[in-house]
N, C-alpha and C positions, 0 to 999 in steps of 0.2 A: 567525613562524618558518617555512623554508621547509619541503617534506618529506622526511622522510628514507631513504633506504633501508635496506629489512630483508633481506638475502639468507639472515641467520639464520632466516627462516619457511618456506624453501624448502629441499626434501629431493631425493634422490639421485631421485627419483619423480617431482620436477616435472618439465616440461619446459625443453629447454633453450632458451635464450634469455628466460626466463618472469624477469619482476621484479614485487618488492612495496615496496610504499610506505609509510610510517604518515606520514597527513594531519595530524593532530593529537599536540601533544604537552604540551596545560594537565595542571596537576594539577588541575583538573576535570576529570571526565568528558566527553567528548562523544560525538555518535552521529550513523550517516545517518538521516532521516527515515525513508523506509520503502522497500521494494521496488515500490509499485505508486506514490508519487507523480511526482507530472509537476513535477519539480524540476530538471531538465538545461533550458538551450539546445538548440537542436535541431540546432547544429551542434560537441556534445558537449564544447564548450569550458570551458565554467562550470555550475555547480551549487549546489546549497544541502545545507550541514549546520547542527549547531545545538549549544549546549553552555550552561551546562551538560545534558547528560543522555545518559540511555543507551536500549538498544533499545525499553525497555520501563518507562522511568522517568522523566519531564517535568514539571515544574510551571512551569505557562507564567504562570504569577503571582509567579517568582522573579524580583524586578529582577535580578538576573544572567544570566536567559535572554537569549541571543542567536542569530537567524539570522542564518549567516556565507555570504558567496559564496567558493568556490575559486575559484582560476582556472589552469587547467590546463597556462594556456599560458604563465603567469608563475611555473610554478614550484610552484605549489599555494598559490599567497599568498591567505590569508583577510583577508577585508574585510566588517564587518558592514554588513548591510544592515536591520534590523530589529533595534529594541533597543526597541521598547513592552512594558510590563509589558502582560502577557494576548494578546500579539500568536500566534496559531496557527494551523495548517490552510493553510498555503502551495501556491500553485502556481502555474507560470513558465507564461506564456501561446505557442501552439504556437509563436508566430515569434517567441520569447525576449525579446521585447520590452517587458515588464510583468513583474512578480510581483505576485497576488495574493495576500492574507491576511488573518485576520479577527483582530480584537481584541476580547477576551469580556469583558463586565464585565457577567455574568449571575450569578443567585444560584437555585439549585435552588426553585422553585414562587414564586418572588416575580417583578415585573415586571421587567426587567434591558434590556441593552441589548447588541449583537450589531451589531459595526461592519464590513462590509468596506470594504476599503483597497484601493489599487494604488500600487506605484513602480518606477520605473526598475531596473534590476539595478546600476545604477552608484549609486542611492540619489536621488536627483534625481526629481521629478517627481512627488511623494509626494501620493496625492487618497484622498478618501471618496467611495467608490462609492455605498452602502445603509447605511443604519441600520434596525436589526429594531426597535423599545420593545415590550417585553410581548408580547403575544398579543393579534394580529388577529382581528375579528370570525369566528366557526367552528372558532376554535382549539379545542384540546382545556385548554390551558394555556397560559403562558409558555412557552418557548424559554429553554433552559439545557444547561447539559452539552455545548456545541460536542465533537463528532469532531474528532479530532488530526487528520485529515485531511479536505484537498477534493477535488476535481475539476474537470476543464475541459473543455469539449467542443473539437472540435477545430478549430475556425471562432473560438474564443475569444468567444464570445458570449453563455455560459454557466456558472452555476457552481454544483457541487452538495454540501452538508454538512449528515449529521446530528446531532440533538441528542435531547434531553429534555421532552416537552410536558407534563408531567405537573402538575396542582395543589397536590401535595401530602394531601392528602385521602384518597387508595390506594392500596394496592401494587399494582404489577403495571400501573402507568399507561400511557399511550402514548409513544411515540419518533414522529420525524417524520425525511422526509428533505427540504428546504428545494432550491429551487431561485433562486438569483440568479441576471437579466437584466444583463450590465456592461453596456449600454448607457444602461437605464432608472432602473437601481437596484431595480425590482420584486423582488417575491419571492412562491413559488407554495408552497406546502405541496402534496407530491405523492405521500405515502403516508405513513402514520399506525396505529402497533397497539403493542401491547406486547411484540411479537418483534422488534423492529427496533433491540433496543440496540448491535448491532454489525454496522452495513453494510457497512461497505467499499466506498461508493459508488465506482464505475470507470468513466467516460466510455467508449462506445468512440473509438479513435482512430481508425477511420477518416475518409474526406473525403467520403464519401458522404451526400448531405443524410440520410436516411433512416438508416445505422445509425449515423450522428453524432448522432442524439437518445439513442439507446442509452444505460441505464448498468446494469452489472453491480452487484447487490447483493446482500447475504448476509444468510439470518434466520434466527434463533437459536429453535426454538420450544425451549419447555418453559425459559425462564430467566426468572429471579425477580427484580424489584429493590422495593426496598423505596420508602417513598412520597416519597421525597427522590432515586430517580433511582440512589441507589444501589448498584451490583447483587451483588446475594450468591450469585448461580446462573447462569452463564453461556450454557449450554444444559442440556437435560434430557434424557430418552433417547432421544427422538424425532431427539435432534442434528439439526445445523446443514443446510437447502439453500440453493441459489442461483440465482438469477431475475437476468431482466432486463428492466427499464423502460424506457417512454419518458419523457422528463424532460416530458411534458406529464399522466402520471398514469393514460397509456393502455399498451396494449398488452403487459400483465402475461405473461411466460414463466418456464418453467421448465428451467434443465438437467438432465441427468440421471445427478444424481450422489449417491451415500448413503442413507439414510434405509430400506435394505433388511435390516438385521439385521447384516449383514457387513459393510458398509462407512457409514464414515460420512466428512464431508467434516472434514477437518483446521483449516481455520476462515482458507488463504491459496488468493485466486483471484487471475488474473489476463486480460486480454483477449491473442492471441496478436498480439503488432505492432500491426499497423492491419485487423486479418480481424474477422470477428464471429464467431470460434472463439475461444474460451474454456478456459485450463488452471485444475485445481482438484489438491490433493494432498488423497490421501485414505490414512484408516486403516483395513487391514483384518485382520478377527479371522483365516480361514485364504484363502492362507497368511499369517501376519503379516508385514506389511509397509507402507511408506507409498509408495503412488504413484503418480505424474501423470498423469493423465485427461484428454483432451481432447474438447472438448464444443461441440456448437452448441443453443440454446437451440429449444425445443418450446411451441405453445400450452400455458397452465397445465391443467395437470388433475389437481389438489386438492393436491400435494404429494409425490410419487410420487416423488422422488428417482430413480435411478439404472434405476426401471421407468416414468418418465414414458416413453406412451406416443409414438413418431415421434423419440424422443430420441434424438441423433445422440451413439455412444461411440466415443474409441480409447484403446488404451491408449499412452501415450508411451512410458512404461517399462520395455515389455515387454521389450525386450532388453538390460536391466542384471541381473545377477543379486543375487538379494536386497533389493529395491531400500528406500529408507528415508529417503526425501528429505520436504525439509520446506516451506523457503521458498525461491522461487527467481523468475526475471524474464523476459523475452526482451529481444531487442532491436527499435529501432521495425519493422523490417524483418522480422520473424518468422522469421528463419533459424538465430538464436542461444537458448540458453537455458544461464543459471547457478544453479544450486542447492546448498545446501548439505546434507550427509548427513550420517546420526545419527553420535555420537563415533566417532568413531575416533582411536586414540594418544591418546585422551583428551580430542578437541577438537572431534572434527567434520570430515569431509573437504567441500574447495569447490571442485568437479566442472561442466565443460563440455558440452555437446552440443550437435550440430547438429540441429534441425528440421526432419523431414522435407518434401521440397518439396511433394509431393499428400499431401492427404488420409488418411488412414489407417495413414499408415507411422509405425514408428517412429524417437524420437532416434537418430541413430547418431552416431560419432566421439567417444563419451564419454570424456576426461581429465579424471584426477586434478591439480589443479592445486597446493594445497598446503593444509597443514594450520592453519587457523588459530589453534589452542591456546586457543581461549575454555573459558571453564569451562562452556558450555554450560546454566546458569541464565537464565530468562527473561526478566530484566534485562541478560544478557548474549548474544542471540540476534547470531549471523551476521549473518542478513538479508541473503542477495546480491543484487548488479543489478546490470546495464549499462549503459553509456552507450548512448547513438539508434543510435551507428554501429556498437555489439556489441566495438570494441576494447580495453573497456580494463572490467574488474568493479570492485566495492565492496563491502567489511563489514566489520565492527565487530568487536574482539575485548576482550579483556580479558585475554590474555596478559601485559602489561606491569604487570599490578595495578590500570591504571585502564583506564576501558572509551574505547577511542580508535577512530579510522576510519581506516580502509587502502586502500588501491587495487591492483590487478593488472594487468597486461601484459604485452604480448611475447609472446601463443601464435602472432602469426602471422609472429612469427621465426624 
């Protein structure tokens, strides 16, 4: 079904010429993957969503889960590409010409099996890159609990997804974050502890040999999982920072953001474009509010959040009043960024800005763009992004009763 226009979403506030879309219209549910995956072509034409499922609701062992390609230029026609039960963690390689993805048929503390794949975006071409069995000599355990999501470096010559090492035997086990060679099929284990249950692994994109090892990752201290991987405490009060590796297990940094009494990190990062500047949203107690930080990463020194020492701060948001932003994206180019902001009208407003061109300045040119009327429940998250080229946003709502995907454009009508 093609997609349909919603100008019912759009208020006397939008801007004019501004159109929205709904992509999806199953009585399943369906959702975009996420704001930080590398799911676009890079000449913004096609993409990947998935259904059944919602922001924050997937069971990728449902035979009805499917990965669907849009295509943007036919209209929004969905075409699955991926229909393996346990198929997850997808990502389009820089020159659109692959999609990667893993098929889990692991089981929490026993030996399991961990597939990556590659095919065509047209579905053609379909190979087995790597097979993980069990837990290689050093390991701390098996390999279980694949991340919904992966990463790509930007030369496409690597791939990076955490999981679960744990034996079963402890609580409080180890996570690992797995590095795939797509040439070799290898695979590196490259950081390993028991705060590492929610990384967020992030390549950087840029094309520079050196910060194209890069990857942005998030650790949870003070979170609890039980000896099955579990986790019943997400963070502790110490809450959440964020570092960055090199995908060879070197060159450990830290940003500097949170972990100072007032502010702590919200739990969504992002790399800016192709920079080795880094946005993080953050919550803080005075004044209360949530908001966007930009950051270049500092030698580690012990944990220091937002007082790591040489740490490089701006505020993005300084010039929105009251600011309260949650999730949001840029575009490859770093001169866009869309986020979405706490309810409003009851739903959440999904607000534009330009990125400052040097250093230091902040967003300017913020538009209110329209309201998405999601009910604002965690299964039902926004989630904004852009496409490469910054024209056209994405998210998810559940205004309709079932949680579907939307599209925006037209602000530069």
């Amino acid at each position: 079904m093609p997609m349909r226009e919603r100008p019912d979403l759009l208020t006397g506030d939008s801007p004019g010429g501004l159109r929205v879309f709904q992509l999806t219209t199953e009585e399943t549910p369906s959702s975009h993957i996420y704001m930080e995956a590398q799911i676009f072509t890079p000449d913004s034409r096609r993409f990947l969503l998935h259904h059944p499922a919602r922001a924050h609701g997937i069971d990728f062992r449902d035979p009805a889960h499917r990965y669907l390609v849009c295509d943007l230029d036919s209209g929004g026609e969905l075409t699955p590409v991926i229909e393996e039960v346990g198929a997850t963690a997808p990502s389009v390689s820089p020159d659109g010409g692959f999609l990667y993805y893993f098929v889990d048929a692991t089981t929490p503390c026993r030996p399991g099996r961990l597939t990556l794949k590659r095919v065509r975006m047209d579905g053609t071409g379909r190979e087995e890159i790597a097979v993980l069995d069990g837990a290689p000599a050093g390991w701390p355990g098996p390999f279980s609990r694949p991340y919904s999501l992966s990463t790509i470096s930007s030369d496409g010559a690597r791939l990076a997804i955490s999981g679960f090492l744990g034996d079963g035997r402890s609580e409080n086990a180890p996570w690992g974050l797995l590095v795939f060679d797509a040439a070799s099929g290898g695979v590196e284990l490259i950081l390993q502890g028991p705060s590492w249950c929610n990384v967020h692994a992030q390549y950087c994109r840029s094309t520079d040999p050196e910060a194209a090892r890069d990857i942005l990752v998030q650790e949870n201290h003070g979170n609890l999982c039980d000896a099955t991987g579990r986790c019943t405490q997400l963070v502790g009060g110490e809450g959440a920072d964020v570092h960055v590796i090199r995908d060879d297990g070197t060159g450990f940094r830290d940003l500097p953001w949170g972990r100072d009494g007032n502010e702590s990190c919200q739990g969504h990062q992002c790399w800016v474009g192709t920079s080795r500047r880094a946005i993080t949203s953050t919550i803080t107690r005075e004044p209360a509010g949530r908001e966007l930080i930009e950051g270049r990463a500092a030698p580690h020194a012990g944990h220091l959040g937002s007082r790591t020492p040489g740490g490089e701060r701006n505020d993005l948001s300084r010039g929105f009043p009251a600011p309260d932003f949650c999730h949001f994206a840029t575009d490859i180019a770093g001169r866009r960024l869309i986020s979405d902001s706490g309810p409003r009208d009851g739903g959440g407003g999904l607000w534009l800005g330009r990125l400052p061109g040097e250093e230091g300045g902040a967003i300017e040119d913020w538009t209110w763009l329209l309201n998405p009327r999601s009910t604002w429940r965690k299964e039902s998250h926004i989630h904004p992004f852009l496409s490469p080229d910054g024209r056209t946003g994405f998210f998810n709502s559940d205004e309709s009763g079932v949680h579907q995907c939307y599209m925006v454009r037209g602000w530069e009508d």
